[in-house]
N, C-alpha and C positions, 0 to 999 in steps of 0.2 A: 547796251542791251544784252542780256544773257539769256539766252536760248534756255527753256527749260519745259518743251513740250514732251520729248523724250523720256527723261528723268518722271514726269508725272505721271504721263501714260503707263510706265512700266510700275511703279507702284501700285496707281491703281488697280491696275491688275490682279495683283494680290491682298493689296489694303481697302480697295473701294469698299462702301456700304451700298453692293448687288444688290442686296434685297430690299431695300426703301420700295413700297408699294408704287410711286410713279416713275420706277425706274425696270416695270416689269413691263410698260407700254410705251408705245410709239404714237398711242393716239392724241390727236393736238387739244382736244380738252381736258384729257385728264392730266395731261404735260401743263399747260395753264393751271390748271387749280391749283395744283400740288407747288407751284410756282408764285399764284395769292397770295396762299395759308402761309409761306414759307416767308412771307417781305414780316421782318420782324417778328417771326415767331420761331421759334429752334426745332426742331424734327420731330424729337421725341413729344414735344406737346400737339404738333401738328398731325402725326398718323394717326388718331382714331377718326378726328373731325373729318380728314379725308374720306378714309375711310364710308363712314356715316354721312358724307356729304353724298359721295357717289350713288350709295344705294339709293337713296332719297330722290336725287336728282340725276340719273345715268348720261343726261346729255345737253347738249348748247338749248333745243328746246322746250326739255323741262325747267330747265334750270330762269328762262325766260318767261314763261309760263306760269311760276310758281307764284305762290303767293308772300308777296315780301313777309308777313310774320314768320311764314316757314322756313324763308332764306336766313332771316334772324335766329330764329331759333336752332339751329341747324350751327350757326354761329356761333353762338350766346358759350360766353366764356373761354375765347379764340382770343378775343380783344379787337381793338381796331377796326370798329363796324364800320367806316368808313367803304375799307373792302369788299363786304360782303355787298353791299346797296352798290357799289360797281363794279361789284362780282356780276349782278344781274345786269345792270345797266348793258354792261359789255356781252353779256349772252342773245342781248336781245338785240345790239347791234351787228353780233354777227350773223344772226338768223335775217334780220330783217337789210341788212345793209350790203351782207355776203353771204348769201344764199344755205345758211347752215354753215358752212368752215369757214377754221378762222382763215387771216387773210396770209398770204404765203408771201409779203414782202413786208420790210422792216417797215418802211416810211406806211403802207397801211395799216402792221400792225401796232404799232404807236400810236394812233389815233383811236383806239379802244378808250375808256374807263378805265383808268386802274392800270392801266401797261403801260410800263415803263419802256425806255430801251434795253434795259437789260433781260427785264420779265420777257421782253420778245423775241430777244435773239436766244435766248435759251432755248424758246418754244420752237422758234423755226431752226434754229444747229438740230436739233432731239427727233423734230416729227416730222422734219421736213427732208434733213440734212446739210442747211445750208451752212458754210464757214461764217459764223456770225460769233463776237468776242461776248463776254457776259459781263460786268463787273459790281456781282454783287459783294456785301463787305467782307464774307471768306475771300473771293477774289482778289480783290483792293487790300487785304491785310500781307495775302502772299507777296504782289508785285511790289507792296512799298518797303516792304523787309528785305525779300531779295534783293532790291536796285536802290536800299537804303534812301530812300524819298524822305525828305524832310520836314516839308511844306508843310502847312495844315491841308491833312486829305479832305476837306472837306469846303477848301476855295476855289473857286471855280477852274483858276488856271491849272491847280492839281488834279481835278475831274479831267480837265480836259488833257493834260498830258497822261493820266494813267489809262483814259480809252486809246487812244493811240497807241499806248505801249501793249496794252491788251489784244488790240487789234489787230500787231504786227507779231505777235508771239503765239498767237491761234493757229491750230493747225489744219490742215482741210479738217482734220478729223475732229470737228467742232463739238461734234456730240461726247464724245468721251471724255478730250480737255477738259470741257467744261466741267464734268461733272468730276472729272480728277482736282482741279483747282479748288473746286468749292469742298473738296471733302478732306484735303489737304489743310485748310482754312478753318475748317472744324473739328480737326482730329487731332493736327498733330499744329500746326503753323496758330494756336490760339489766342484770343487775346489777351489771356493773363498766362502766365507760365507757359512759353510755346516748349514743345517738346522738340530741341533742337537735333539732340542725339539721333531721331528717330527720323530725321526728315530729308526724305531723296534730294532736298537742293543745299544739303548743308555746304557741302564744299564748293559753291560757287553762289553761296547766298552774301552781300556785302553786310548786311547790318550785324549777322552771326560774326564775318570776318573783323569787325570793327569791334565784336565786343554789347551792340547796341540795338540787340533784339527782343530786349524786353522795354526799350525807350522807344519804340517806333510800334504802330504809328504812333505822331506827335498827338501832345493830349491838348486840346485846348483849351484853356482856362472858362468855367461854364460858371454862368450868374446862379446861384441858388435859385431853387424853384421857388413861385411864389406860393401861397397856399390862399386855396379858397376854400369856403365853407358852408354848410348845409342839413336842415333837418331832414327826417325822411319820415310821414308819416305811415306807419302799421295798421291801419283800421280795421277792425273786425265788425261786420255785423250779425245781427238775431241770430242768423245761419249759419255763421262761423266761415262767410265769406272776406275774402281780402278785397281790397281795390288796390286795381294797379292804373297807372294812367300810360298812355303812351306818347314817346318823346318827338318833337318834331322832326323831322327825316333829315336836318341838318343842324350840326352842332353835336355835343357832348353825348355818347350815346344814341345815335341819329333812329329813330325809327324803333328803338324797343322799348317793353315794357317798363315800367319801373313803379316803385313808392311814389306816392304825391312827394314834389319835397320844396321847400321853402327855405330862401336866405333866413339868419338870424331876427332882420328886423321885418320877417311876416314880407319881402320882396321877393326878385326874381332869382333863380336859381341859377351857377352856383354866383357869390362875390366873395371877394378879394377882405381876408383876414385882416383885421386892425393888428395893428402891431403894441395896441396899449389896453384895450379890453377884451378880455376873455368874451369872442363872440357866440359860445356852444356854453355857456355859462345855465343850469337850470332854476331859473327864477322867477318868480311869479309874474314878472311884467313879462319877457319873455315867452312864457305859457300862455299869456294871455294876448299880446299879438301874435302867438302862431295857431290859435285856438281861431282867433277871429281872421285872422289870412285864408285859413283853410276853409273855415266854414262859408266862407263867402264865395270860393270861386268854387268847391264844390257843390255847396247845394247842401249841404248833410246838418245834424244837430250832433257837434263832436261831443265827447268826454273823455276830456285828453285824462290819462292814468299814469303811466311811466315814462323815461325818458332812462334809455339806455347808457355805459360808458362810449366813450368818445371812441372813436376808429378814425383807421386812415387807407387812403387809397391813392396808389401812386400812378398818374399820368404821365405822357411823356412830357409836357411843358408845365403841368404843376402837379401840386399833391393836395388832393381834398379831405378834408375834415370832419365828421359828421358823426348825427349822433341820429337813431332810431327813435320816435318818437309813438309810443302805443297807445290806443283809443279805441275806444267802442262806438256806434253809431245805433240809436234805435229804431225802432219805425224801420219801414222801406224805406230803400233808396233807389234812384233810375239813375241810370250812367247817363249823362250828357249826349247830345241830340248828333253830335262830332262824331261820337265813336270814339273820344281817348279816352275814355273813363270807364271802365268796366271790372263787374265783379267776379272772383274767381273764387273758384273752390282749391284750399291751399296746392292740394298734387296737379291741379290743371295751371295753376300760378305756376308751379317751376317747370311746366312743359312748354314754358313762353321764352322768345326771346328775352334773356334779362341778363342786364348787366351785372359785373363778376358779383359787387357788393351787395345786390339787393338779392342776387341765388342764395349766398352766402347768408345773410339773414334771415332769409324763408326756411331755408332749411335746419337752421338755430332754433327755430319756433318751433318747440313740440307740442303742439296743440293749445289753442287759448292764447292771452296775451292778457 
């Protein structure tokens, strides 16, 4: 085990990024959020959303309070709405479950929505002070370089030996460490090209010593993603309204707005790419089961018009396929009696929670279709 709280603490000192907006507070929910937005997403996309979350929502019970489309939208092109629907979940548990704050020990706060062990020992080292290890994958990329770790990081015996190593290399001064390991982990210790010249544990890091710090961590050999696929329909009516429908609160997109959209043959959204016919193919049979798919569950008299080039959208477990399909609609229409179905005026459409591809779309449409 190599000692290297020292060595990071005294960098950071000088190299930290001080000014990251949740590292100007001690308070345990703005240490939380900034700790959400952050599971899989990089910094520089994460400060405005912050940013813009806070003002919107300044605390555990607005943030509880609010109205899930606003927590959505608030979201919408963050990714991983998952988060944000137990962004809330967990606000409302700690208002409701713990009096307004969060809870001030691990084993409580792990029982949140959304918190992890590591999202919680961050929160409580930071706002709390307690000596609690973190090991997000800045983290986990330092220890396994320096102590040359072999394993696939991502098997459980290797979780469970790099908390342990985590946890015996933390220093009371949990708040600083932490945030020295994680910026160490994204500045300089990277995962492509680490900057070995540059970095306070060179001479006592083993994988640098062995030569094998751009081979660690190990890669593990990953099945191609599969691809699914999907139309999205564009509707306009008399008014030069859109319909958007909204997504059920679990699954792909859980809870936001989007395009109606329909598998290839007029089913359920998204499926699984044939691997011998072109499923996003524009063909009259085609046109005419997604003509009669749509017409059917929404209630409308379509006149499907264009069919856009093909796009793609990458998922973390697959890559979707799809193509924009535009149509007109006459007469009135009434949204469905649910409430998923509802008309928008285009600039009120991208004030909604929406998924990255269908903002991206709306805002491609300059006026008409």
């Amino acid at each position: 085990m190599i000692p290297i709280a020292e060595a990071l603490l005294d960098w950071y000192a000088c190299h930290g990024r001080h000014d990251l907006p949740w590292r100007q507070s001690r308070d345990p929910y703005h240490l939380w959020l900034a700790e959400i937005m952050l599971q899989q997403t990089q910094v520089e996309s994460a400060r405005p959303y912050y940013a813009r979350f806070l003002q919107a929502l300044p605390s555990w019970q607005a943030l509880a309070a609010a109205a899930q489309d606003q927590v959505l939208a608030l979201w919408s092109g963050l990714g991983y709405y998952a988060r944000a629907r137990n962004a809330q979940r967990a606000a409302q548990e700690v208002v409701t479950r713990f009096g307004g704050h969060f809870p001030n020990t691990l084993e409580a706060a792990v029982t949140l929505p959304g918190v992890g062990r590591s999202t919680a020992a961050a929160v409580l080292a930071s706002a709390f002070g307690h000596r609690q290890a973190i090991l997000d994958a800045n983290a986990r990329r330092v220890l396994i370089r320096s102590h040359a770790i072999d394993a696939d990081p991502k098997a459980a015996a290797t979780q469970q030996w790099l908390w342990t190593l985590a946890s015996a290399l933390t220093p009371e001064d949990a708040h600083g460490y932490n945030q020295a390991i994680q910026d160490l982990g994204a500045m300089i210790c990277t995962p492509r090209q680490p900057r070995c010249e540059a970095c306070p544990l060179v001479d006592r890091c083993l994988a640098h010593a062995q030569g094998r710090s751009h081979a660690l961590p190990a890669i593990v050999n990953k099945a191609p993603k599969p691809q699914r696929c999907a139309f999205f329909l564009l509707v306009v009516d008399t008014e030069g309204q859109i319909l958007l429908e909204k997504r059920p609160d679990s699954g792909i997109w859980g809870g936001l707005w989007c395009l109606p959209q329909a598998a290839p043959d007029g089913g359920a959204f998204p499926v699984l790419c044939s691997g011998t016919l072109h499923p996003l193919e524009d063909t009259p049979a085609v046109r005419q089961s997604l003509q009669a798919a749509w017409s059917r569950r929404l209630g409308l008299n379509l006149q499907l018009r264009a069919l856009e080039e093909e796009q793609q959208h990458v998922f973390t477990h697959f890559q979707l396929r799809f193509r924009c399909v535009h149509a007109r609609v006459w007469g009135s229409a009434v949204a469905d009696s649910a409430a998923t179905l509802r008309w928008y005026r285009p600039a009120d459409a991208l004030a909604q929670g929406l998924p990255t591809p269908i903002r991206r779309i709306l805002r491609e449409r300059s006026g008409g279709c």
